[in-house]
N, C-alpha and C positions, 0 to 999 in steps of 0.2 A: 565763593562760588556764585557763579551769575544763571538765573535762569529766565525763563519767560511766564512770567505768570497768566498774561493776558493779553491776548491782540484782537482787535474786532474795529475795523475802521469805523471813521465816523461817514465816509463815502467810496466809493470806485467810480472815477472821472474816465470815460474813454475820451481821451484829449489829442488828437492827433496822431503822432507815432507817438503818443506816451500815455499809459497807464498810469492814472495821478492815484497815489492808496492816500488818504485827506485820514489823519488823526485829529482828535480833540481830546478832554481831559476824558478820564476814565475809562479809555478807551485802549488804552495802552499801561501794562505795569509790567515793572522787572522784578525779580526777589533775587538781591545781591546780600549775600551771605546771613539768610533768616529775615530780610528787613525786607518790607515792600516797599517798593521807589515808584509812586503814580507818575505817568507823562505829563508835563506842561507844555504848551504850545506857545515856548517865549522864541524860539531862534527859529527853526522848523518844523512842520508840524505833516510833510509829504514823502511819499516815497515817488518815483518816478520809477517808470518800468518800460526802457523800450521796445516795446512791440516787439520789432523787426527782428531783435539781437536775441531777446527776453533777459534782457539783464537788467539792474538794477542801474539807475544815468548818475544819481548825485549822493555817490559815496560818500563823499566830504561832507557832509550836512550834519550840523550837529542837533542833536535831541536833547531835551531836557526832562529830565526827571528826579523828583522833590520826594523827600520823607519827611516829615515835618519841618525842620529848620536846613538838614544836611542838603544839598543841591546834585547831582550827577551829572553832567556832559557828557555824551557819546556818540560820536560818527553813525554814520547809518553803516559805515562797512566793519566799525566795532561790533552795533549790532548783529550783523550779519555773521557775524564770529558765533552768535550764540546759535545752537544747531535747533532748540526748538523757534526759536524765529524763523530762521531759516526756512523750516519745513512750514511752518504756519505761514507765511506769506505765499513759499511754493501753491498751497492749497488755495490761499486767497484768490491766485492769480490762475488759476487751472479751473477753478469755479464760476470764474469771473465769463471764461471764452466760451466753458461749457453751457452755460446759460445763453450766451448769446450765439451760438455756430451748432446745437444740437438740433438737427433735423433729422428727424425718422425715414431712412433712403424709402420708403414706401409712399412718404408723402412728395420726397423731392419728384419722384417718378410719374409718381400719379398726376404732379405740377407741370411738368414737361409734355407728360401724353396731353392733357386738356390743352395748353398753349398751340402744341402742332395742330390737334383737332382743328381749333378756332383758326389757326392759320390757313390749313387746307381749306376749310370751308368758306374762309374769304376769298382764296383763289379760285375756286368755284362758280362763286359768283363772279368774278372778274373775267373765266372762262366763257359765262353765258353772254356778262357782256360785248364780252366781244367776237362773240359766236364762235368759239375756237372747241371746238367738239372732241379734237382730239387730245387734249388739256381736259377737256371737263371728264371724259371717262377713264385718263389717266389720274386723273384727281378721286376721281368716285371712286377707283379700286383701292387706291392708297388710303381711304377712309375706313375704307373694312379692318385696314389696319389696326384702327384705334376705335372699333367696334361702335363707328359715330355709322348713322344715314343723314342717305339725302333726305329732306323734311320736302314732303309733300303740300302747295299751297292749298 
């Protein structure tokens, strides 16, 4: 019986369309039937994860892992057979986006009204220069909008 005893990258590469998961030793072990098998990083030592698909790129990739003398070889889609890997990379890589794409919709919003604000208020001044009066009080009303005033020199 194969199980996963331990997964915890040595990095998470965002590399173009591919999400590079980078092992090194200790960082990776299997327990195949009582024994722990540590990862070495003789053949391959990457997962690749395209973005776009979210699948895994380079199934064929073979892994190594050593128990004292015994050696193991196994495909990254062998791996993939074992279902706590499976789920533990699932997480890896779901942690990975949530860290980088969680934005509190309260702050995105509040990001947008400040941008329009400072946008109106440039049209504003581009209104006075060019003495276009009825732009500039079309502009001022729409600033109420976003609870900005005209600043008094």
């Amino acid at each position: 019986m194969m199980q996963l005893e331990h997964l915890q990258p040595y990095a998470v590469v965002d590399d173009g369309p591919f999400l590079r998961i980078i092992f090194d030793y200790a960082y990776l072990r299997l327990n195949v039937d009582e024994e722990t098998y540590q990862f070495i990083p003789t053949e391959s030592c990457e997962i690749f994860i395209n973005k776009d698909l979210n699948k895994v790129h380079n199934l064929f990739d073979v892994f190594t892992f050593e128990n004292g003398e015994e050696v193991l070889h196994m495909t990254v889609i062998d791996l993939m057979h074992i279902k706590q890997f499976r789920s533990a990379l699932h997480r890896l890589v779901h942690s990975f986006y949530e860290k980088r794409t969680k934005i509190p919709a309260e702050e995105v919003t509040a990001i947008i009204e400040e941008l329009e604000k400072g946008n109106i208020l440039r049209l504003i001044d581009e209104a006075i220069d060019e003495g276009d009066e009825g732009s500039f009080l079309e502009l001022t009303n729409r600033l109420t909008e976003y609870k900005g005033t005209v600043e008094e020199p």
